[in-house]
LOFIMAR-823472 format. One record per residue: z, y, x of N, C-alpha, C, O in turn; residue in one letter. Coordinates in steps of 0.05 Angstrom, whole numbers, plus 5000, padded with zeros to 4 digits. Atoms other than C-alpha are relative to their C-alpha. Layout:
% residues N
ZYXZYXZYXZYXa/...
END
This chain:
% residues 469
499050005027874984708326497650004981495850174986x/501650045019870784548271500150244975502550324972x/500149825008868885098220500849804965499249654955x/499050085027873284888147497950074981499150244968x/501549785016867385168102500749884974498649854962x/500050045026869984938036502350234993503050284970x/497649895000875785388051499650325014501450495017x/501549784980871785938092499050244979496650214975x/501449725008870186608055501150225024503350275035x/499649784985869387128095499450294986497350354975x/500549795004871287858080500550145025501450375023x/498449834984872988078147503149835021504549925039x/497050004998879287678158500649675009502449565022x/499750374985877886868169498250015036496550145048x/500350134980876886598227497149845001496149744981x/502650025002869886428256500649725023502849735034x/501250254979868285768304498949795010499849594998x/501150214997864085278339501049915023499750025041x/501850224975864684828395497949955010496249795004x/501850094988861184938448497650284992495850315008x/500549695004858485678419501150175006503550175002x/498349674989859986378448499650154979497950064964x/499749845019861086928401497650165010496650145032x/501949694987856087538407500150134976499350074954x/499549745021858288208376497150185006496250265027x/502849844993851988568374499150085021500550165039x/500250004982847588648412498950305013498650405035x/501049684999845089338400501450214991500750444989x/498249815014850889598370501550235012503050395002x/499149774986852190018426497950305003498650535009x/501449874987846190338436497550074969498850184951x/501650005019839990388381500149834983499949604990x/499150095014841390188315497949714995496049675010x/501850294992837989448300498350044973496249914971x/501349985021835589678231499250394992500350614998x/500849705010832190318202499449894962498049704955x/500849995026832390418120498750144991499250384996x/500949755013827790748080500849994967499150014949x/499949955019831190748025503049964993503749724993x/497150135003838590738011501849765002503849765017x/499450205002839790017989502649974989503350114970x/496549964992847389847996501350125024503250005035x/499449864982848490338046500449765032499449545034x/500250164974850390088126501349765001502749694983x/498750264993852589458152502350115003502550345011x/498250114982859389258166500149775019499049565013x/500050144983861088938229502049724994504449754993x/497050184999864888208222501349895018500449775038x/498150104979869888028257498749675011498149605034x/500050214988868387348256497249945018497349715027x/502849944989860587478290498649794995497449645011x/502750155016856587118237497850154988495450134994x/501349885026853987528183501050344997503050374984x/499649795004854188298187499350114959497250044949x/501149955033853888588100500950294995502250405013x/499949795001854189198072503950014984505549834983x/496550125008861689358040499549914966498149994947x/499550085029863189017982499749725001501549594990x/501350204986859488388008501749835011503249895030x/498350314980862787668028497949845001496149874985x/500750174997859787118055501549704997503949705001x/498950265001861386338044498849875014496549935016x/501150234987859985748088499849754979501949634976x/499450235021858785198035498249775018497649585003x/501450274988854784668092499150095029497650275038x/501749874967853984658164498349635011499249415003x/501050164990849684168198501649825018503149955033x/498050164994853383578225502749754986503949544993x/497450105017858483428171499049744989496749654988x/501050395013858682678140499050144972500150334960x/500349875031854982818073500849734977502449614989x/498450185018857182288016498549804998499949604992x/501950194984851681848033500349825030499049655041x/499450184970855581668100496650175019495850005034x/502549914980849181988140501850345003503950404992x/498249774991850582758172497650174991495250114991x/502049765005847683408151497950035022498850115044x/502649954974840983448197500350275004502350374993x/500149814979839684038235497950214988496350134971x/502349865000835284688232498649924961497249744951x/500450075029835084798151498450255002498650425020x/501649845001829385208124499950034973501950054959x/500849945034825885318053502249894999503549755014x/497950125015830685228000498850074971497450264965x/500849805020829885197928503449994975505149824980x/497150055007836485277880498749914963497050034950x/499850175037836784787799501550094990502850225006x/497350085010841884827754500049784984498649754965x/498750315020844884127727501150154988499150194974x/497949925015849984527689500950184997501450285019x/499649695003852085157662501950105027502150355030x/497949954980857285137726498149875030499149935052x/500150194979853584697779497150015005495349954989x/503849965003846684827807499949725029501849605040x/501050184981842284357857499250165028498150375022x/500949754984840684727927498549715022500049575036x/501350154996834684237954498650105034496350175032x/500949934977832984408028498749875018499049635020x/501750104972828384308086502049985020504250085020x/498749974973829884128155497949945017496249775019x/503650004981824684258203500149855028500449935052x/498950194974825583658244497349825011495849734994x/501650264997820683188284500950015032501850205045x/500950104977820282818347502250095016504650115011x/498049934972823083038416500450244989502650304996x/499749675009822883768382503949914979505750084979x/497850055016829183488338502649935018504849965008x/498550064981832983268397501050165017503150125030x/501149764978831683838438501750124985504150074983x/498649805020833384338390502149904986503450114986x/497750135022838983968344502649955015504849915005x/496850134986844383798396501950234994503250145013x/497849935019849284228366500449874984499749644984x/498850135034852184108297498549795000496249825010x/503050135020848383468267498349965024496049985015x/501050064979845483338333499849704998497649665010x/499850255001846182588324498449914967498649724952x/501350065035842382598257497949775004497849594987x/501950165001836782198281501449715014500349505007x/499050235008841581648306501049924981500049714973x/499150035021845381628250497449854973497949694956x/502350095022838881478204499049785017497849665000x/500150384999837480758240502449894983503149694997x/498249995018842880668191498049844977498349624967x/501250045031837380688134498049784998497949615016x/501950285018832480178098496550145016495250214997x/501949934983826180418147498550064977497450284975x/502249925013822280298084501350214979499650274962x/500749725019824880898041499350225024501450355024x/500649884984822381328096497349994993496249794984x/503350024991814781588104499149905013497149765009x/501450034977813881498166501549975022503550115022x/497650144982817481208225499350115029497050215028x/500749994964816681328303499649784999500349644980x/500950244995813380718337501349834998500249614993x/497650124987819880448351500749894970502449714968x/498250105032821580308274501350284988501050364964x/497849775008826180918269498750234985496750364992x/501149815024825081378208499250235016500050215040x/500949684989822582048232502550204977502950184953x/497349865007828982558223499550254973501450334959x/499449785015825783138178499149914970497849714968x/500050055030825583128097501950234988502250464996x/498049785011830683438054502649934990503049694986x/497950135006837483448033501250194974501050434970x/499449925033840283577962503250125007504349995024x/498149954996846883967961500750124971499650304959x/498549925028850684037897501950205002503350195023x/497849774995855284697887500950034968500149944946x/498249875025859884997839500550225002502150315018x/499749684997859185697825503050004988504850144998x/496049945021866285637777501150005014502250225017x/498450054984870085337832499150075033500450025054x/500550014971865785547891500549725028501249705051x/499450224977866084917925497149814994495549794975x/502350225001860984387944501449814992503749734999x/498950295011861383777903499249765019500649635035x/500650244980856783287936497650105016496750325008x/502449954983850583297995499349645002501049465002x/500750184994846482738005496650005006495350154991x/501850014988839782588042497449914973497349694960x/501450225025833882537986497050065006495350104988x/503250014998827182598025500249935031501250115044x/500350024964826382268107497249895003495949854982x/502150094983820782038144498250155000495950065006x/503249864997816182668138500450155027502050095045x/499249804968815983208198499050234991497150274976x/499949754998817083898205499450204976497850384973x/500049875029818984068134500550295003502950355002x/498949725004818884858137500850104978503150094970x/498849945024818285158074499549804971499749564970x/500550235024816184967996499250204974497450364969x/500449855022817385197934500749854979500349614980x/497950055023821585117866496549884973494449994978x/501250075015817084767806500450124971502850184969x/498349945024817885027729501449714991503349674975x/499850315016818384287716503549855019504549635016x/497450104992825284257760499049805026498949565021x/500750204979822983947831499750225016499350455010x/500849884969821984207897498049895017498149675026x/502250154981815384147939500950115026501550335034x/498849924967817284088011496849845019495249645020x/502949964987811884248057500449915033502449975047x/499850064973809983938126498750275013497250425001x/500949754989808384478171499449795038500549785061x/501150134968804584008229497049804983496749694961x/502050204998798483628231499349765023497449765039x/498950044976800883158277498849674995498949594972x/500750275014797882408275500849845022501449975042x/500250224983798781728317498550045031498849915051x/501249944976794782008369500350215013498650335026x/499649684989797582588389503550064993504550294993x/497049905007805682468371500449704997498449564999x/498350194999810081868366500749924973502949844966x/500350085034808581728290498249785004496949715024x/501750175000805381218259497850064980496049904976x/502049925028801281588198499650415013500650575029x/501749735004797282238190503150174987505050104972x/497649745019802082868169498750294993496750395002x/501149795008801283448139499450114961497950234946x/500249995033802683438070502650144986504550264996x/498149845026806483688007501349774988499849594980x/498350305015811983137978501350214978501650454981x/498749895015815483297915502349875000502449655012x/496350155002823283097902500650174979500950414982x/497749945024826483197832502850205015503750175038x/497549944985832683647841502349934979504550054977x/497450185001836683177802499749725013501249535008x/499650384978835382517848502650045008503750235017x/497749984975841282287874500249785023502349665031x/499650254974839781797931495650225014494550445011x/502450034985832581777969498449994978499049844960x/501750035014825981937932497949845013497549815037x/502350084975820281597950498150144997497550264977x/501649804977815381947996497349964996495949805009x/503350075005808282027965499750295010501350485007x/500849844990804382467998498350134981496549974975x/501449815019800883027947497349975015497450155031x/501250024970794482857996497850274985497750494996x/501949775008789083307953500950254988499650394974x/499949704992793083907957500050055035502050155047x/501449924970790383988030501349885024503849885021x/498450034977792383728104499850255016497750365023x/499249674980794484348142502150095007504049974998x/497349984993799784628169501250174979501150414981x/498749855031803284838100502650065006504449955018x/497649854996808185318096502350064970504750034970x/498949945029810485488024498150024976496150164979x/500449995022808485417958500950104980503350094979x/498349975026809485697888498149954983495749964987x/502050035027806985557817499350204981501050384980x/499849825019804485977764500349894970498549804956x/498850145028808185747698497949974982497749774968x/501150005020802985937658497649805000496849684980x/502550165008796985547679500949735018499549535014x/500350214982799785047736499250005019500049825034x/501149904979795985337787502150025028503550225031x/498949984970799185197861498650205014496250235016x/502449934981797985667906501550005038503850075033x/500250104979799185527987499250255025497250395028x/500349884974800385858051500149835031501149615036x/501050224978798185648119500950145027500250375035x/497449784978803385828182497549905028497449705042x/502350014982796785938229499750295011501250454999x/500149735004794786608258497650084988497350304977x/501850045012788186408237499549904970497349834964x/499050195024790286108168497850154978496250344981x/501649925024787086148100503249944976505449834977x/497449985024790986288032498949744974496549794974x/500150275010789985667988500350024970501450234963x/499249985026790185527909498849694996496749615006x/500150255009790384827882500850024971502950054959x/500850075040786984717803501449674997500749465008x/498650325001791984117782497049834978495749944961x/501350185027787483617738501749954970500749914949x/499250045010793283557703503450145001505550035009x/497349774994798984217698502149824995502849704974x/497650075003804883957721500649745010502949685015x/500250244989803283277748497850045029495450025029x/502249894976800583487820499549665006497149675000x/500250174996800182747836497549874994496149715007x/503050125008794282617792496750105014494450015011x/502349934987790083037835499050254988499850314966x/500849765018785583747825498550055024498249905044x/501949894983781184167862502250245024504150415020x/498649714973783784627929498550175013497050105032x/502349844988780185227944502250225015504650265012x/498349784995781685787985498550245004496250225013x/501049805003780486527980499250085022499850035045x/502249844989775586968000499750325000499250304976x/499949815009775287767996496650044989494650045004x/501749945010769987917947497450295010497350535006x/502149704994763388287976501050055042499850225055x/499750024971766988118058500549785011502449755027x/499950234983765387438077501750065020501550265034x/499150014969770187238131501450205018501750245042x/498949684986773987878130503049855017503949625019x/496850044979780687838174502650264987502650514986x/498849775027786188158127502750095031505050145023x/497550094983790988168193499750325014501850445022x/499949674999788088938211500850005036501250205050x/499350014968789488648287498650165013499650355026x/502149864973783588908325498150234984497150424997x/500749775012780389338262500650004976500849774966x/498250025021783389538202497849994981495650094984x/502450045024779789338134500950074985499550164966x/498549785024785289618093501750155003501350245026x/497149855009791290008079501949894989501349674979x/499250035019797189958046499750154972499350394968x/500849855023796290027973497449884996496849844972x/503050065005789389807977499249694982500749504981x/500950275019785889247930497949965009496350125019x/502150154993781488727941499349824982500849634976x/499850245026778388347883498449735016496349765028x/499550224990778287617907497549784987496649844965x/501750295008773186897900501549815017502649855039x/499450294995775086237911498549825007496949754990x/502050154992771385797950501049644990503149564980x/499150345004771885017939499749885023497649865035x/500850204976773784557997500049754999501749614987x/501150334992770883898016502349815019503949915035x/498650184976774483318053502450124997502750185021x/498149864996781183678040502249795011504449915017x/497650174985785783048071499250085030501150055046x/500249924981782383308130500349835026502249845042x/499050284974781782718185499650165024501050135044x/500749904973778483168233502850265013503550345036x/498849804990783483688226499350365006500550525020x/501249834995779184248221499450264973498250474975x/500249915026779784478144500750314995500150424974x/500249725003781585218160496950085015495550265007x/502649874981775285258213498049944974496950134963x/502350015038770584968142500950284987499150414976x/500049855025773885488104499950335010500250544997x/499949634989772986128160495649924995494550134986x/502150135001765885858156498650024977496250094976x/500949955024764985868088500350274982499450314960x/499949745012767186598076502850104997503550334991x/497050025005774786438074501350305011500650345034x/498149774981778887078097502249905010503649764995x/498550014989783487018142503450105000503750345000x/497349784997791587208144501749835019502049595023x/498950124977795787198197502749875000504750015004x/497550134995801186678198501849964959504049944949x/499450035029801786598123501949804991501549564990x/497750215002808786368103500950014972499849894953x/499050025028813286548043497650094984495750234991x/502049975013809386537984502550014973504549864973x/497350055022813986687915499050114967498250344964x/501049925024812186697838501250284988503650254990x/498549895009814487337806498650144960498850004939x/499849925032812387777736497549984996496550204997x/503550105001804687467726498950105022496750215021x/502049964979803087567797501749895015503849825005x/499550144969804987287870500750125021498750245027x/500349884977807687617936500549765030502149575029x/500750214982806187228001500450185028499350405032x/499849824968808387478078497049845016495849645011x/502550084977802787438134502450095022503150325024x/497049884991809387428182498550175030499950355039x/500349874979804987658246497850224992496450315011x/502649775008799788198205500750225000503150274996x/500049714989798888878221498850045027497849865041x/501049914971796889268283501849945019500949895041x/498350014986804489198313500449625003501649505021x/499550254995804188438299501849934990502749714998x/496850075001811088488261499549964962501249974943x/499950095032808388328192498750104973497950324979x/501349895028805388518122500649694978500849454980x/499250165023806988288055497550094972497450334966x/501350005009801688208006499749924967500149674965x/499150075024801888147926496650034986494950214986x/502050065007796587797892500549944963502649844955x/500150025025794787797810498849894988496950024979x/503050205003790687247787498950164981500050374975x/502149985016785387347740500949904968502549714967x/498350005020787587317671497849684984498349574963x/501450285008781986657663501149805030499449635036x/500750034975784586437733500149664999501749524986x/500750355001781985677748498049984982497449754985x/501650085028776985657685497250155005496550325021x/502349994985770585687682498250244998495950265007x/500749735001770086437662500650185022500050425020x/498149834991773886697715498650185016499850365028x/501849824975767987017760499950254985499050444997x/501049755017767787557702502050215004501450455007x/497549944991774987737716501349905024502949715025x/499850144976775687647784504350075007505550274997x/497649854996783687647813500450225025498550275041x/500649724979785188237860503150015019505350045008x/497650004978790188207925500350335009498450485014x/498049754985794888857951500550005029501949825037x/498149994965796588988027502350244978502250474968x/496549835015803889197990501650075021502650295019x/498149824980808089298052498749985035497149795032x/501250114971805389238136502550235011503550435001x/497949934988810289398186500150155025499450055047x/501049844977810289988231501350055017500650185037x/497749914982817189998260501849734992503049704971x/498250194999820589318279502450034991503749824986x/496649975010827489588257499550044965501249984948x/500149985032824789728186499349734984500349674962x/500450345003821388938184498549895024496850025035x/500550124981820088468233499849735008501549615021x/500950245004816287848227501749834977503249654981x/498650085027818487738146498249684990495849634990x/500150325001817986998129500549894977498749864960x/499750095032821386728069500450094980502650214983x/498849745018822387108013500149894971498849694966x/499350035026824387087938499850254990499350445005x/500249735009824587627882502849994993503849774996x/497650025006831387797860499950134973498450314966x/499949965031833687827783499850315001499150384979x/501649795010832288547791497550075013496850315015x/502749905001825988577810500350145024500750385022x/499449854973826688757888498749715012498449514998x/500850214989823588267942502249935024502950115039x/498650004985828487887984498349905023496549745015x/501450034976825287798055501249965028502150125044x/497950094971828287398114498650025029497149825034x/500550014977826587558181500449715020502349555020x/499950224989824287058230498349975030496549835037x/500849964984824087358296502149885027504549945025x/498250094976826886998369499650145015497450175026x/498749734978829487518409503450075007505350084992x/497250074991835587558446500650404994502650464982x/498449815010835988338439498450184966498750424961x/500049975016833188388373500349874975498749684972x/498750175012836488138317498750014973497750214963x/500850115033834687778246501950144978504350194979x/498549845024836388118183498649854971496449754968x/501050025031835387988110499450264988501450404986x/501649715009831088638081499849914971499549694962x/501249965030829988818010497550235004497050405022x/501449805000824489127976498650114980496749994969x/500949895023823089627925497249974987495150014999x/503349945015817189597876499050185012497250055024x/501949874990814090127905499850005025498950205035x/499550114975814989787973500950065020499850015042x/497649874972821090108017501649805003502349654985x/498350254995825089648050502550205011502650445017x/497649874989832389698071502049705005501149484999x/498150144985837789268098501749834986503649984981x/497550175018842588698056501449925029503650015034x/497850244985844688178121498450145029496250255030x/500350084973844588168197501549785018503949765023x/498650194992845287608233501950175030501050375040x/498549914976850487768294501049735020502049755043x/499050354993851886938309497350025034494950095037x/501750104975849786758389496849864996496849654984x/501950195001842386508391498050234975495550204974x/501549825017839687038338498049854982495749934980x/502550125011836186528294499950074974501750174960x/500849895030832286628232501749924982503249724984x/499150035022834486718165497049814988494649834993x/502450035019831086268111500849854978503149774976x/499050205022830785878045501950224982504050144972x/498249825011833586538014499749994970497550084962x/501450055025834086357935502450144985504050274999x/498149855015838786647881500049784982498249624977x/499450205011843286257838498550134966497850354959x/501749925030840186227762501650234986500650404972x/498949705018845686737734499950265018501050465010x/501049804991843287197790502950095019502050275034x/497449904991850687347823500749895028502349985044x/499150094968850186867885497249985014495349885002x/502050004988844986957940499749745025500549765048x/499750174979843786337976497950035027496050185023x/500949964982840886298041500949825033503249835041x/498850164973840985818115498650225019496750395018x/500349994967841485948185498749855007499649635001x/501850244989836285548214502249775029502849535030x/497850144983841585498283503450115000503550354994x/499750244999847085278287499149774976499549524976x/499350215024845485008218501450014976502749824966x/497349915019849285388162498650084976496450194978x/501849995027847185438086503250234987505650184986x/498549795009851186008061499150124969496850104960x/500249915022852786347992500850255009502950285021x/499449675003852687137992500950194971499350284955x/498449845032856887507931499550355009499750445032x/498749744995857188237928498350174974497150064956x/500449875029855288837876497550084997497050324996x/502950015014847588687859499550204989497850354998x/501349775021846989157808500650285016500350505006x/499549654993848889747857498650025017500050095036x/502149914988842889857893498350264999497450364978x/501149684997839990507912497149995008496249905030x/502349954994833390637907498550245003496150235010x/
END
């Protein structure tokens, strides 16, 4: 039976199912709890019946898109959705612009569920709106897909395919200027994968297109394995995370705020006064939480990177290091960014950076900007390998777990300004896969967010303003 999701809210009481999926009621719910709070929040989970989405009470979930379905374009929702960023066209009707972290035999492999046939289905298309093709002609399956909603009526209006031929779109990041940068997360070339071009880039897509954009590659904001992006409104300033365990944290000076296309400089940071420090605290710790670090910017060379080597230049040049550097998210004149494997336990730290109040210009060494270790994670049930994240209209960090483990399960965490985390979602669905792409609608009341498997883009309602801190 196919899952109705235009007709699907769950409080408890609909009906849950896939084809070809087993249910799984928790998996720890017998025995040690799967989450620890330090801080009230919305008090405990409830369990759902239907074994998707565990929430606290008050809390529904919606299915508004599962992977598979025909989208209005005649092509099928692809598979394995990630970053997301959410528009609004209309005081009623926002844009919800998503990744799908698709390439190669990895898309085949993984995708046969829902939307499993996505990459036949696209020999369908015009090869040339595509990036980049497999040898064979055939578009390469990952890009993004635009999904229109209606907060008034709760229903999806239209979906349609409006970015293909890149690979292994993970995350991104929302624009002030109304666009979404969707990030390759591979450095994968002709010689080493079943492509025919270099990858590894940043594409932008309008989030009012309504068909296929075409696919220019941002090339001098860096080749690397890019994870997420955000902007800073005020000056234009990109800044860039790198899903490595060795990675560097990134900032790209536009030439021209607001038109990344025209090109700019990409440097990446450094801890001021510790060449080459390692902020990851793995094998010796260099900070705390709470602790500050005032920051330099190095400038990198060759940044299309043919060799492939543009983080080893930038550990080389003084770069610091963070481990596994993914969500990255603008919030009140400063930045918070996960390192999803940092700490001593390996299960994460979240880090909030403040530029420099000259930052990019040519004063700025006088006023240097200064980075936070804001949360590190000492007890997997409190966070555990945090990944995408957003801020929420009050000023709390939303933080999606993005750990594969059969007996420990993915949750969505909040987290107070003064950095306690506590519990919103748990996943309970067979297969335990990450949460991600967690964004909030512009009047603040709906929490969007996908399932990476089977493939499910979900809207979360419930009473925001009653948070316990």
């Amino acid at each position: 039976m196919r899952l109705q999701r235009r007709q699907l809210i769950s409080t408890g009481a609909a009906a849950f199912a896939f084809a070809g999926f087993a249910r799984n009621v928790h998996a720890q719910s017998a025995g040690e709890e799967s989450y620890v709070n330090q801080v009230e929040g919305y008090g405990p989970l409830k369990a759902d019946p239907n074994g998707l989405l565990d929430l606290p009470e008050g809390f529904s979930y919606q299915v508004i898109s599962q992977s598979g379905e025909t989208m209005d374009d005649g092509l099928l929702v692809p598979g394995q959705p990630d970053g997301m960023g959410c528009f609004p066209l209309s005081p009623t009707t926002v844009a919800l612009v998503r990744n799908h972290e698709l390439k190669g035999s990895k898309a085949l492999h993984r995708n046969m569920g829902p939307g499993g046939f996505h990459h036949e289905r696209l020999g369908l298309l015009d090869a040339s709106k595509a990036y980049d093709t497999y040898k064979d002609g055939r578009a390469l399956p990952g890009g993004t897909t635009t999904l229109v909603y209606d907060l008034e009526t709760r229903q999806t209006v239209r979906q349609h395919l409006s970015l293909i031929g890149t690979s292994t779109n993970c995350c991104g990041g929302h624009t002030p200027w109304g666009s979404w940068l969707t990030c390759e997360e591979t450095v994968e070339t002709p010689a080493d994968a079943d492509v025919t071009k270099a990858h590894g880039w940043v594409f932008e897509v309008p989030a009012n297109a309504t068909g296929l954009v075409d696919p220019v590659p941002l090339k001098a904001m860096g080749r690397f394995d890019h994870e997420a992006v955000c902007i800073d409104p005020r000056t234009g300033i990109a800044y860039l995370t790198e899903d490595q365990g060795d990675g560097l944290f990134y900032r790209f000076i536009p030439t021209v705020p607001g038109q990344l296309a025209r090109g700019g400089r990409l440097q990446a940071m450094a801890f001021k006064g510790q060449a080459g420090a390692d902020s990851s605290n793995h094998d010796a710790r260099i900070w705390s939480v709470n602790d500050w670090r005032e920051v330099e910017w190095i400038d990198m060379d060759d940044v299309e990177d043919p060799a492939g080597d543009l983080r080893l230049r930038g550990h080389a040049a003084g770069a610091v290091k963070v481990a596994r550097g993914e969500g990255v998210f603008w919030g009140e004149n400063e930045l918070y960014l996960t390192a999803t494997s940092g700490g001593p336990l390996r299960r994460g730290q979240i880090m909030r950076y403040v530029p420099s109040p000259d930052e990019g210009g040519a004063d700025e060494a006088r006023t240097p900007g200064r980075i936070q270790l804001f949360v590190e994670s000492t007890d997997l049930r409190t966070m555990n390998m945090g990944d995408n994240l957003c801020i929420a209209p009050w000023g709390h960090l939303i933080v999606c777990e993005d750990n594969y483990s059969d007996e420990v399960r993915n949750h969505i965490k909040g987290v107070t300004p003064d950095g306690r985390l506590y519990t919103i979602a748990r996943n309970v669905f067979t297969g335990n896969s990450e949460f991600a792409g967690a964004v909030f609608s512009p009047d603040g009341d709906v929490l969007f967010v996908n399932i990476m498997y089977p493939g499910l883009t979900l809207a979360i309602r419930g009473p925001w303003n009653a948070v316990r801190s």
